[in-house]
C-alpha positions as CSV (number, residue, x, y, z in Angstrom):
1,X,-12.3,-28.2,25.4
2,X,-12.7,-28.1,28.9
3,X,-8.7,-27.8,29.7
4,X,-8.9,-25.2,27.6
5,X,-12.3,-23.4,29.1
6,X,-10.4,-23.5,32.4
7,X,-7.0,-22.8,31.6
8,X,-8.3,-19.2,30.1
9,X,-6.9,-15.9,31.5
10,X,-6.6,-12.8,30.3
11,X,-3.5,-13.1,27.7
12,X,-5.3,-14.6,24.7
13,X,-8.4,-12.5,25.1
14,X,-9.7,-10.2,22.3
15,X,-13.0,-8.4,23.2
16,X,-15.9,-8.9,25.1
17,X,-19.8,-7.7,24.4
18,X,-22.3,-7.3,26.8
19,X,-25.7,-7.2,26.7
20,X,-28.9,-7.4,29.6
21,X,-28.3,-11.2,30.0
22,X,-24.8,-10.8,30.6
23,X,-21.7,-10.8,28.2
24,X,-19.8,-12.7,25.7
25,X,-15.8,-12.9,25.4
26,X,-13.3,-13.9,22.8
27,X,-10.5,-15.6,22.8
28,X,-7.3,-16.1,20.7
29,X,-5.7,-19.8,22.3
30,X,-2.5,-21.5,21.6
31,X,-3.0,-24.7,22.6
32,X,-2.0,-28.6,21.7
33,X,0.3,-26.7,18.5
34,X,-3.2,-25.3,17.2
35,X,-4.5,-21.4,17.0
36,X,-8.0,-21.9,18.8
37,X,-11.2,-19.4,18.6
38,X,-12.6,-19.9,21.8
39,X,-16.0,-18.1,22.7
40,X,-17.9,-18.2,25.6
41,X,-20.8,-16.7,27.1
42,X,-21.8,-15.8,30.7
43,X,-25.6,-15.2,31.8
44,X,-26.8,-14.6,35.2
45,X,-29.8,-16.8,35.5
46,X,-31.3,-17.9,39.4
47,X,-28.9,-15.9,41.1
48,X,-26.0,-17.6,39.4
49,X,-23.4,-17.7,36.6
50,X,-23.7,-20.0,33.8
51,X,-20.9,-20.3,31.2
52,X,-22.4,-21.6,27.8
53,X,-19.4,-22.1,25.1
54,X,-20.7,-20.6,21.5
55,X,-17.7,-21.7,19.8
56,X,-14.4,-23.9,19.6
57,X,-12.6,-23.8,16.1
58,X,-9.5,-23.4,14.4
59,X,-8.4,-19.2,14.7
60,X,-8.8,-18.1,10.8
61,X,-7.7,-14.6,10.1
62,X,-9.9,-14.4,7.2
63,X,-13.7,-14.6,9.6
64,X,-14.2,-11.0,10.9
65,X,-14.6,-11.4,14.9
């Protein structure tokens, strides 16, 4: 997960949603031969960013993002 986490970029990413804590992104990953669903979510707490990951599964094109 975390080569992954810090290997993201803009390429694989779908959408983002942002709300008064701060915003959460999606991504669409093709790593290790598998289709990854990689979500994450950045708040602003103390005067700094924290990352918490939501999700980390197998893509399926049948789950609505």
């Amino acid at each position: 997960m975390r080569q992954v986490l810090l290997s993201l970029s803009a390429d694989p990413w779908k959408f983002s949603e942002q709300d008064e804590k701060g915003w959460v992104d999606v991504y669409r990953v093709l790593k290790f031969n598998r289709l990854l669903w990689v979500k994450i979510k950045i708040e602003q707490r103390f005067a700094k960013d924290q990352v918490i990951l939501i999700s980390f599964h197998d893509w399926d094109d049948e789950i609505p993002i």
